[in-house]
C-alpha positions as CSV (number, residue, x, y, z in Angstrom):
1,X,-8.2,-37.8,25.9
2,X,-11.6,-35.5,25.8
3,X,-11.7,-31.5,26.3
4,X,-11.7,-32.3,30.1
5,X,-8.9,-34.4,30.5
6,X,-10.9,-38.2,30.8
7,X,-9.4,-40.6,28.9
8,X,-11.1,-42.1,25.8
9,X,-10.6,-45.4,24.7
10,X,-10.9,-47.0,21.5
11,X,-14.1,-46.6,20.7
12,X,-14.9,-43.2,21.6
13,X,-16.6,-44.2,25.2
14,X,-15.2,-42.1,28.1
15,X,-14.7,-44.2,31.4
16,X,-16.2,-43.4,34.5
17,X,-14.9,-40.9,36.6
18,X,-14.3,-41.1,40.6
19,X,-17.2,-38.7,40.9
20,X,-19.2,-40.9,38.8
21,X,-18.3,-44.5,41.0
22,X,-18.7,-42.5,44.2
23,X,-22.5,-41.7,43.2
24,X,-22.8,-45.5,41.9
25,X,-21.5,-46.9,45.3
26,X,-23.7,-44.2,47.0
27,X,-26.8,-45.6,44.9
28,X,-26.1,-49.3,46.0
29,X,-26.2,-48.3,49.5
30,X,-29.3,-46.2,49.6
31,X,-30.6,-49.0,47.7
32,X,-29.7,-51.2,50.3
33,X,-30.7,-49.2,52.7
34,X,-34.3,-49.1,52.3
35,X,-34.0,-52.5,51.4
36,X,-33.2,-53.9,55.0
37,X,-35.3,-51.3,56.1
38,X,-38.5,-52.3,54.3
39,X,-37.5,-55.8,55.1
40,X,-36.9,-55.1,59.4
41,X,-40.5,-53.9,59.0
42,X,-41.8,-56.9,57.7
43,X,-40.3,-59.6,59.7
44,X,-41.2,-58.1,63.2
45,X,-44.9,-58.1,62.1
46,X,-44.1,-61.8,61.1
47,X,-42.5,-62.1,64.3
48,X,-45.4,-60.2,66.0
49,X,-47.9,-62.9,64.2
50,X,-46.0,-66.2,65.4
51,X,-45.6,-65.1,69.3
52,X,-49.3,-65.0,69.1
53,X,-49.6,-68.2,67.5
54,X,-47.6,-69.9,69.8
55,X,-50.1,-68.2,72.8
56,X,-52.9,-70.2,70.7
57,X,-51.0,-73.5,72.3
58,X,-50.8,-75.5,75.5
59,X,-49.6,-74.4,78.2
60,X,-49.3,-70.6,77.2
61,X,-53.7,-70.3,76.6
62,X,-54.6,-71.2,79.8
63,X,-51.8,-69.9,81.7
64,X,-53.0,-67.6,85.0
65,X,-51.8,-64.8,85.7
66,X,-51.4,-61.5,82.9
67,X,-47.3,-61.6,83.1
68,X,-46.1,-65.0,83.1
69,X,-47.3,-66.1,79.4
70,X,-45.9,-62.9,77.9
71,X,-42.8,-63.3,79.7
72,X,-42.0,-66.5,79.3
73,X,-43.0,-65.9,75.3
74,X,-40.5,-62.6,75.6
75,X,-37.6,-64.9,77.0
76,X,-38.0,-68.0,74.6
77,X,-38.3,-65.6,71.7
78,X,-35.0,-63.6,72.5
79,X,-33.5,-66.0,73.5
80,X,-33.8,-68.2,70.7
81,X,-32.7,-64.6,68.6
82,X,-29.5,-65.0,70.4
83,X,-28.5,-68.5,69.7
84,X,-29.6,-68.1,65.9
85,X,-27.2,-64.5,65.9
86,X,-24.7,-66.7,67.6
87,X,-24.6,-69.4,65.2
88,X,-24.2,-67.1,62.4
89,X,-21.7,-64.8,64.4
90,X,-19.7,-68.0,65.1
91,X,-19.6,-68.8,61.4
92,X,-18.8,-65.7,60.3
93,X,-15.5,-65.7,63.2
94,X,-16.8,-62.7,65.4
95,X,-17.3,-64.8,68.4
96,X,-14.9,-63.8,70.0
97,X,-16.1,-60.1,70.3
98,X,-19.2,-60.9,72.1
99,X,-17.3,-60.9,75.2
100,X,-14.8,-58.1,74.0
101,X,-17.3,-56.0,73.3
102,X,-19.2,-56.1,76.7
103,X,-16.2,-54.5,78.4
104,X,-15.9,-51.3,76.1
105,X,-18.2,-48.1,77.1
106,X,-20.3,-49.0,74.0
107,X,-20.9,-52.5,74.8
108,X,-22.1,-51.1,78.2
109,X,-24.5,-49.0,76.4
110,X,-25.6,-51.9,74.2
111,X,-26.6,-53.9,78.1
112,X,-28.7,-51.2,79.4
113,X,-30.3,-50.8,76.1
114,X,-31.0,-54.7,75.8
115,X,-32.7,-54.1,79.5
116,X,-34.5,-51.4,78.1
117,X,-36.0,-52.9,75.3
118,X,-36.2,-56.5,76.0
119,X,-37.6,-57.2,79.5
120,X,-39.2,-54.0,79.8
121,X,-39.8,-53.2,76.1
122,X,-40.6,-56.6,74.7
123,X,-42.4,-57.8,77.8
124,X,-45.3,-54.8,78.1
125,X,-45.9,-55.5,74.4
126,X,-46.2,-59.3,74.1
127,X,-48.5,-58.0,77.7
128,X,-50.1,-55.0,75.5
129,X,-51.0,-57.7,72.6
130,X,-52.8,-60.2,75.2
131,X,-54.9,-57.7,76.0
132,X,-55.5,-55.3,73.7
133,X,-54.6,-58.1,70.3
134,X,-53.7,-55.9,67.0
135,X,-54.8,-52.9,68.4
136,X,-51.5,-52.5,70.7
137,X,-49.2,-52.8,67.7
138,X,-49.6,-49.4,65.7
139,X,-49.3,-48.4,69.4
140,X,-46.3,-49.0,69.9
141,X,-45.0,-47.9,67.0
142,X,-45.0,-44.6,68.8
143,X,-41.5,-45.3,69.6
144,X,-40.4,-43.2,67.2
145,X,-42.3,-40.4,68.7
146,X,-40.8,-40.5,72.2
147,X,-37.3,-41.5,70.1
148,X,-37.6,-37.6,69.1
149,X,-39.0,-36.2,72.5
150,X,-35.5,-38.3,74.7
151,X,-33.5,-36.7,71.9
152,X,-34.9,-32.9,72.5
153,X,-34.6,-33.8,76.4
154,X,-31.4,-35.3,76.6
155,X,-28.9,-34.6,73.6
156,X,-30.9,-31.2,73.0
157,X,-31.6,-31.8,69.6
158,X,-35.0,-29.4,69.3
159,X,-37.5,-31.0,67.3
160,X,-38.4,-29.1,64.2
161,X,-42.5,-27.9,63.2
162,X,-42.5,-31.1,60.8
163,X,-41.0,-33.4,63.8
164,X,-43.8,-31.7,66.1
165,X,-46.5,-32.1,63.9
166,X,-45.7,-36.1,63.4
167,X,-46.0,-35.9,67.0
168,X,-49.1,-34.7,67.0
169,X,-50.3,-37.2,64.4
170,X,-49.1,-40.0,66.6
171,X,-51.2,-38.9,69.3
172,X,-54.1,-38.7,67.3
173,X,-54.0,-42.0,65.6
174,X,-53.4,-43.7,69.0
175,X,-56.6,-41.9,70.1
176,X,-58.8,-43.1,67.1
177,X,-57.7,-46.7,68.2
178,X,-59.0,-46.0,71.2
179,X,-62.3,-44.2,70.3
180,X,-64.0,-47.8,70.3
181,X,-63.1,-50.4,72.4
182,X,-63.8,-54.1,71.0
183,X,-65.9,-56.1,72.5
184,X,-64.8,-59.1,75.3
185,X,-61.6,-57.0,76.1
186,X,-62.2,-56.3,79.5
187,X,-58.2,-55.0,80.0
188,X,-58.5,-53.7,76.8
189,X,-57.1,-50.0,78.3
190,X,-54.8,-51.7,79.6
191,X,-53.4,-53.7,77.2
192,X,-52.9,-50.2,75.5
193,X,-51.2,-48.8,78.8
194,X,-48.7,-51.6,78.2
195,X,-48.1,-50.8,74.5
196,X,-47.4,-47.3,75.5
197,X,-45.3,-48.7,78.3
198,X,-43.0,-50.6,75.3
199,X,-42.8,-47.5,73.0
200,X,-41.3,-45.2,75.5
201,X,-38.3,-48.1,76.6
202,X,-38.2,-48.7,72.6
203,X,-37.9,-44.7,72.5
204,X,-34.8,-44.5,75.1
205,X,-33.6,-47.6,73.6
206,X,-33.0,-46.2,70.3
207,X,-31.4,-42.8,71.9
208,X,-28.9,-45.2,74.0
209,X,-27.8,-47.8,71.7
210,X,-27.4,-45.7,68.5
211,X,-24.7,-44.6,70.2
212,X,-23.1,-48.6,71.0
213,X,-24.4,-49.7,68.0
214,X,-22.0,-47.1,65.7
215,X,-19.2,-48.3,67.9
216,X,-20.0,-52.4,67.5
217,X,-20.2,-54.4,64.7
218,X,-23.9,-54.6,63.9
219,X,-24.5,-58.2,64.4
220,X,-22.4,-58.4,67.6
221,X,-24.4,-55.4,68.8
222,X,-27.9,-57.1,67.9
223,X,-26.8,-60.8,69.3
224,X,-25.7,-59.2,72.6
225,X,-28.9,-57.2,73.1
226,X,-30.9,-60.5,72.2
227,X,-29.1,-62.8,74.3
228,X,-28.9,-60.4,77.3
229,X,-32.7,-59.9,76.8
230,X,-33.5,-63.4,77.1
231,X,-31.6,-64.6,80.2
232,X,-32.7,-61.6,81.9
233,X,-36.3,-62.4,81.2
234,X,-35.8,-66.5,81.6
235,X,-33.9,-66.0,85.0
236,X,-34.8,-63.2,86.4
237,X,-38.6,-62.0,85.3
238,X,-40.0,-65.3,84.8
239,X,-39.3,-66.5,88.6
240,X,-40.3,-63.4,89.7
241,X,-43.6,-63.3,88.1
242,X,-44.4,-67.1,88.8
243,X,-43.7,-68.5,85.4
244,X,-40.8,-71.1,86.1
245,X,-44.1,-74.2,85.8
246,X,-44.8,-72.5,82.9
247,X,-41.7,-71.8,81.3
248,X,-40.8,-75.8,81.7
249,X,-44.6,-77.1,80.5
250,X,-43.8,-74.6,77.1
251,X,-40.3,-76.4,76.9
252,X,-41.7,-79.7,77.4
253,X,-44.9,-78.8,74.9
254,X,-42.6,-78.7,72.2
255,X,-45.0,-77.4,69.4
256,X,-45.4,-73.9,71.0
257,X,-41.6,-74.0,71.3
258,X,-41.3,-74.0,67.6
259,X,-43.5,-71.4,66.7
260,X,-40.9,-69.2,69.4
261,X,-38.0,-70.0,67.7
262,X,-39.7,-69.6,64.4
263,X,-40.7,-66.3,65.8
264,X,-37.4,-65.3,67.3
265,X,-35.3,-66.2,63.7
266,X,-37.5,-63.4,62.5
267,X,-37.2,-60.9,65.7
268,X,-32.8,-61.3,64.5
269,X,-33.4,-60.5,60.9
270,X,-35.8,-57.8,62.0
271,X,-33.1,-56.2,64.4
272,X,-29.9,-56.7,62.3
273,X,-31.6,-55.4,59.1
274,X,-33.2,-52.4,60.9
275,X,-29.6,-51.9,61.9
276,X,-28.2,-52.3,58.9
277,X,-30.6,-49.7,57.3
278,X,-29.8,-47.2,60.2
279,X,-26.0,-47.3,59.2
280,X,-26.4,-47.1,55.4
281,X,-29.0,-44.3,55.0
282,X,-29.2,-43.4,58.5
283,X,-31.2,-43.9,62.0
284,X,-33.9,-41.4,60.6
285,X,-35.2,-43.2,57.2
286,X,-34.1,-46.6,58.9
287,X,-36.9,-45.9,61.9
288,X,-39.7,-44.7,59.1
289,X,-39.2,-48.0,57.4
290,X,-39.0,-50.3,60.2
291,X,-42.3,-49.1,62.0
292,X,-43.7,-50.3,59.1
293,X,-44.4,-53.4,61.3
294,X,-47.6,-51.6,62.6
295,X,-49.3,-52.0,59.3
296,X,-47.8,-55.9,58.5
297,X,-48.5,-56.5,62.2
298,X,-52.3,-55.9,62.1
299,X,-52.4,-56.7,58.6
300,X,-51.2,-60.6,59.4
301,X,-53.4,-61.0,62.2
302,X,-56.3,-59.6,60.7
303,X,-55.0,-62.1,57.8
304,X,-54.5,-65.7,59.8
305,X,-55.7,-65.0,63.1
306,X,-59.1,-63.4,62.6
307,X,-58.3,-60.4,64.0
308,X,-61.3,-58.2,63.6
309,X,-60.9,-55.6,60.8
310,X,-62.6,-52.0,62.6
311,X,-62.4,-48.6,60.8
312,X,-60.7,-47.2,63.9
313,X,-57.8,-49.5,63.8
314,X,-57.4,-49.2,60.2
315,X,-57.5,-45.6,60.0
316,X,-55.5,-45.2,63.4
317,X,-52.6,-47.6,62.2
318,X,-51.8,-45.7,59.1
319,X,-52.5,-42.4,60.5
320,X,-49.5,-43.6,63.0
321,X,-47.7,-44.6,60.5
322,X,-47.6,-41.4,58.7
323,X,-47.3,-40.1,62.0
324,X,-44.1,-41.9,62.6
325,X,-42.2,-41.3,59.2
326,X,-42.8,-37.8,59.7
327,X,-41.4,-37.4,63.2
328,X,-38.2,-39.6,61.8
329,X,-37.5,-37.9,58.2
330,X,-39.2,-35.9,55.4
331,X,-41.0,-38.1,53.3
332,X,-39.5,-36.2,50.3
333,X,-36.2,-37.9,51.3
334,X,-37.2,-41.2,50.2
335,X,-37.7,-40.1,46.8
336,X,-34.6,-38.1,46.2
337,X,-31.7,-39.7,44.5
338,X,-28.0,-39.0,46.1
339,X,-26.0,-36.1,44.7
């Protein structure tokens, strides 16, 4: 036994005390952490890429109309989320608590999030991105911005001078990707409208399921909010906008389908891992790292999709960015190691 009372064993090395695995096991999880975070980013620019390769495809290119493509893309995709989320919850024996869930406070919190953020949410950006391409994705990613402004409003948490000056970043990255327009984009200000229109439903989404999603078992949280999101859209916003001709001729295409559910396995990983992050090294560094999806986003369609490559949506996307990640956390954060 040493001075302070740690045993020594044979050859002189002292174990590890509590203290010491406590800071191990705290390591692992930061580690982890930014690891899903990093990785929520990634997949939802994937995810952003393939819903606009599957537009590329018959019926969805020359469908009329500015809502029922997007919609009918929006329902496919979270829909197909939900089954994949379903699979693996009914593998993993947590079926069952789909329909537990739904009838706790939490679960109810988790609905009116899902309506938030898929129909409304997910449908103005898939809208935002027909119009307005690459340039509505760093956009949106002001979600994090109006995340902070809901909070100061309605759980009066007062934003700080760093949290106000990533707001005011936001706003002027969103207005150097609007300082030139591209050319052919005749709803090109309104494709940016609708991006706008998604960050601020992402922004109360965020406020209202962090909440349910603390309560729920992440990936029961994230398959209810995908699956609600998709029926909503399939049976209710689809008919509504004229897309039920549509919705079959995509079905019956069967190539554009695949891209979808290519597209919606990454929108699950995206939500549970973003998730994930939130609940190991909180919602604030798990929100910097997952609006990382503005720069893969534009950087994947610039990439496969010849998106044009400006200076104003380059600059503007990472000035958002930077934008973002302060608003959410101090970037000092990410480098500190836990006590």
């Amino acid at each position: 036994m040493n001075g302070d009372g740690a045993v020594v064993n044979a050859k002189g090395a002292i174990p590890m005390t509590a203290d010491d695995k406590m800071k191990l096991v705290g390591k692992k999880f930061r580690v982890t952490g930014i690891t899903t975070g990093l990785i929520s980013g990634l997949t939802y620019g994937i995810y952003t890429t393939l819903v606009l390769v599957a537009g590329y495809y018959e019926p969805l290119a020359s469908a009329v109309g500015m809502l029922a493509a997007p919609y009918v893309c929006s329902g496919l995709n979270d829909l197909f989320a939900g089954i994949w989320l379903t699979i693996y919850n009914a593998k993993c024996g947590r079926l069952g608590e789909l329909g537990r869930s739904l009838n706790t406070f939490p679960g109810k919190m988790i609905v009116l999030g899902s309506l938030l953020g898929g129909p409304i949410a997910n449908g103005a950006y898939l809208v935002g991105l027909a119009m307005a391409g690459a340039y509505a994705i760093p956009i949106s990613a002001t979600c994090s911005l109006f995340g902070a402004i809901f909070a100061w409003i309605f759980l009066k948490q007062k934003p700080t001078k760093r949290v106000v000056a990533g707001m005011m970043i936001c706003v002027a990255g969103a207005i150097i990707i609007n300082w030139v327009k591209p050319e052919d984009s005749p709803n090109f200000t309104l494709g940016i409208i609708c991006a706008l229109i998604a960050a601020v439903s992402w922004g109360l989404e965020g406020m209202l399921s962090s909440y349910g999603g603390a309560m729920i078992d992440t990936d029961v949280a994230v398959n209810l909010r995908e699956l609600i999101s998709g029926v909503v859209d399939l049976v209710i916003i689809v008919p509504l906008v004229g897309g039920l001709a549509l919705l079959g001729g995509t079905m019956a295409a069967g190539l554009p389908l695949l891209w979808l559910a290519a597209a919606g396995l990454n929108a699950a990983v995206s939500f549970v891992c973003w998730y994930k992050s939130n609940s190991t090294v909180g919602c604030a560094i798990g929100m910097s790292l997952n609006v990382t999806y503005a720069f893969w986003g534009v950087f994947f369609c610039v990439l496969f999709l010849g998106q044009a490559l400006t200076p104003t949506i380059v600059i503007g996307s990472v000035v958002i960015v930077l934008g973002a990640i302060l608003v959410t956390m101090n970037p000092l954060d990410l480098f500190r190691k836990g006590e």
